[in-house]
Short mmCIF file of the C-alpha atoms (twelve columns), coordinates in Angstrom:
data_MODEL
# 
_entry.id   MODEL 
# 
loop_
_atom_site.group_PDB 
_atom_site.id 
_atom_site.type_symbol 
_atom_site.label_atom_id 
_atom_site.label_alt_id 
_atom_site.label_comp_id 
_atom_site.label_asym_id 
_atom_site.label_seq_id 
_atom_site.Cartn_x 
_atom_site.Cartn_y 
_atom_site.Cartn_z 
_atom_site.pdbx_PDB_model_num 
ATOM 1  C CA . UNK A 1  -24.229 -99.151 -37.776 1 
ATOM 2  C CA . UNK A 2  -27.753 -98.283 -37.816 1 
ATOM 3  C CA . UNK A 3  -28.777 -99.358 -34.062 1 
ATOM 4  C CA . UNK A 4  -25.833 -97.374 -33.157 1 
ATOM 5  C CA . UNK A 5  -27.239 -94.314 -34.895 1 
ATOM 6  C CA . UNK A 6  -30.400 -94.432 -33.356 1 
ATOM 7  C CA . UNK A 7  -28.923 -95.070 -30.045 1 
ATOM 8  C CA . UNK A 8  -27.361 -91.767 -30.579 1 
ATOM 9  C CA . UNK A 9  -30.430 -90.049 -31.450 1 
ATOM 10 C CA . UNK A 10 -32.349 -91.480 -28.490 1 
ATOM 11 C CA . UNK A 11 -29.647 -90.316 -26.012 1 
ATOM 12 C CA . UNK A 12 -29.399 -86.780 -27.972 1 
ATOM 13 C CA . UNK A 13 -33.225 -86.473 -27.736 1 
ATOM 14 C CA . UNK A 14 -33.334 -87.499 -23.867 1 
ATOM 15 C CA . UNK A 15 -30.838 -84.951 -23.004 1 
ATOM 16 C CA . UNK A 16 -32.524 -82.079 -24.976 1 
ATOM 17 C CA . UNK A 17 -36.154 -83.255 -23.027 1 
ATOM 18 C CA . UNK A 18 -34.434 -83.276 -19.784 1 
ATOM 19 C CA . UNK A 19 -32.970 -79.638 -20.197 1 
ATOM 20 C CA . UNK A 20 -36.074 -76.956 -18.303 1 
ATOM 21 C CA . UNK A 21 -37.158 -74.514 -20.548 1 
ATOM 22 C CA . UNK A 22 -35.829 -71.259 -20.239 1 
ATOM 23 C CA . UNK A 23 -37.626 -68.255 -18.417 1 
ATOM 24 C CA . UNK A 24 -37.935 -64.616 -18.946 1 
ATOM 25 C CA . UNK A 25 -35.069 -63.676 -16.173 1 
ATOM 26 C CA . UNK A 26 -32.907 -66.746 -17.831 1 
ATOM 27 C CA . UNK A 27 -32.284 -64.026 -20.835 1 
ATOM 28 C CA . UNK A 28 -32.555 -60.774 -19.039 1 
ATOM 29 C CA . UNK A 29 -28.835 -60.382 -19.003 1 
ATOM 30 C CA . UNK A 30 -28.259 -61.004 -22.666 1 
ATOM 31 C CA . UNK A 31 -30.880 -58.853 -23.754 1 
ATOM 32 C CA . UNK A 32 -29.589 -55.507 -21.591 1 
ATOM 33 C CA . UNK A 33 -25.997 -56.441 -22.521 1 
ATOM 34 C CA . UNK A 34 -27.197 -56.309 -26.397 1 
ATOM 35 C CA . UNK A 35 -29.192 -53.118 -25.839 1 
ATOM 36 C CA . UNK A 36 -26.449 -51.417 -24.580 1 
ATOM 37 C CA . UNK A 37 -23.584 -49.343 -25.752 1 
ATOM 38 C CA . UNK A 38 -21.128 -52.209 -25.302 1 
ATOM 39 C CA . UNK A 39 -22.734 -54.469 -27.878 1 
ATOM 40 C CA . UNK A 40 -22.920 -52.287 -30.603 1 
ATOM 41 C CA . UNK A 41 -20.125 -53.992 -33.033 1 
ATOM 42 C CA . UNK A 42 -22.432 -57.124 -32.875 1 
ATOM 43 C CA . UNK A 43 -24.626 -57.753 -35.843 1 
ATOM 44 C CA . UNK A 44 -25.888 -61.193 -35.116 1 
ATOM 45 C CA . UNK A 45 -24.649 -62.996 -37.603 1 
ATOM 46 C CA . UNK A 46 -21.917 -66.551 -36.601 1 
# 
Protein backbone atom coordinates (compact mmCIF):
# COMPACT_ATOMS: atom_id res chain seq x y z
CA UNK A 1 0.00 0.00 0.00
CA UNK A 2 2.75 2.26 0.73
CA UNK A 3 4.99 1.72 -2.58
CA UNK A 4 1.81 2.30 -4.30
CA UNK A 5 1.39 5.66 -2.60
CA UNK A 6 4.60 6.88 -3.39
CA UNK A 7 4.35 5.69 -6.86
CA UNK A 8 1.51 8.04 -7.02
CA UNK A 9 3.31 10.88 -5.66
CA UNK A 10 6.30 10.39 -7.97
CA UNK A 11 4.04 10.33 -11.08
CA UNK A 12 1.92 13.43 -9.58
CA UNK A 13 5.22 15.31 -9.00
CA UNK A 14 6.67 14.43 -12.63
CA UNK A 15 3.65 15.71 -14.27
CA UNK A 16 3.49 19.02 -12.26
CA UNK A 17 7.64 19.47 -13.23
CA UNK A 18 6.92 18.74 -16.76
CA UNK A 19 4.05 21.43 -17.04
CA UNK A 20 6.16 25.17 -18.45
CA UNK A 21 5.58 27.84 -16.27
CA UNK A 22 3.17 30.24 -17.19
CA UNK A 23 3.98 33.73 -18.85
CA UNK A 24 2.65 37.16 -18.63
CA UNK A 25 0.41 36.83 -22.04
CA UNK A 26 -0.65 33.14 -20.61
CA UNK A 27 -3.03 35.34 -18.10
CA UNK A 28 -3.68 38.41 -20.10
CA UNK A 29 -7.11 37.22 -21.00
CA UNK A 30 -8.25 36.40 -17.51
CA UNK A 31 -7.07 39.45 -16.09
CA UNK A 32 -9.04 41.96 -18.80
CA UNK A 33 -12.06 39.61 -18.60
CA UNK A 34 -11.99 40.22 -14.59
CA UNK A 35 -11.39 43.95 -15.00
CA UNK A 36 -14.19 44.36 -16.99
CA UNK A 37 -17.84 45.04 -16.69
CA UNK A 38 -18.73 41.42 -17.39
CA UNK A 39 -17.03 40.02 -14.31
CA UNK A 40 -18.41 42.08 -11.84
CA UNK A 41 -20.77 39.35 -9.94
CA UNK A 42 -17.42 37.47 -9.27
CA UNK A 43 -15.95 37.80 -5.85
CA UNK A 44 -13.27 35.20 -5.93
CA UNK A 45 -14.23 33.04 -3.62
CA UNK A 46 -14.96 28.67 -4.85
Amino acid sequence: MRETRKKQNDNALEVALSLRLGRPADMAGAVAFLFADDAEWIDGQA
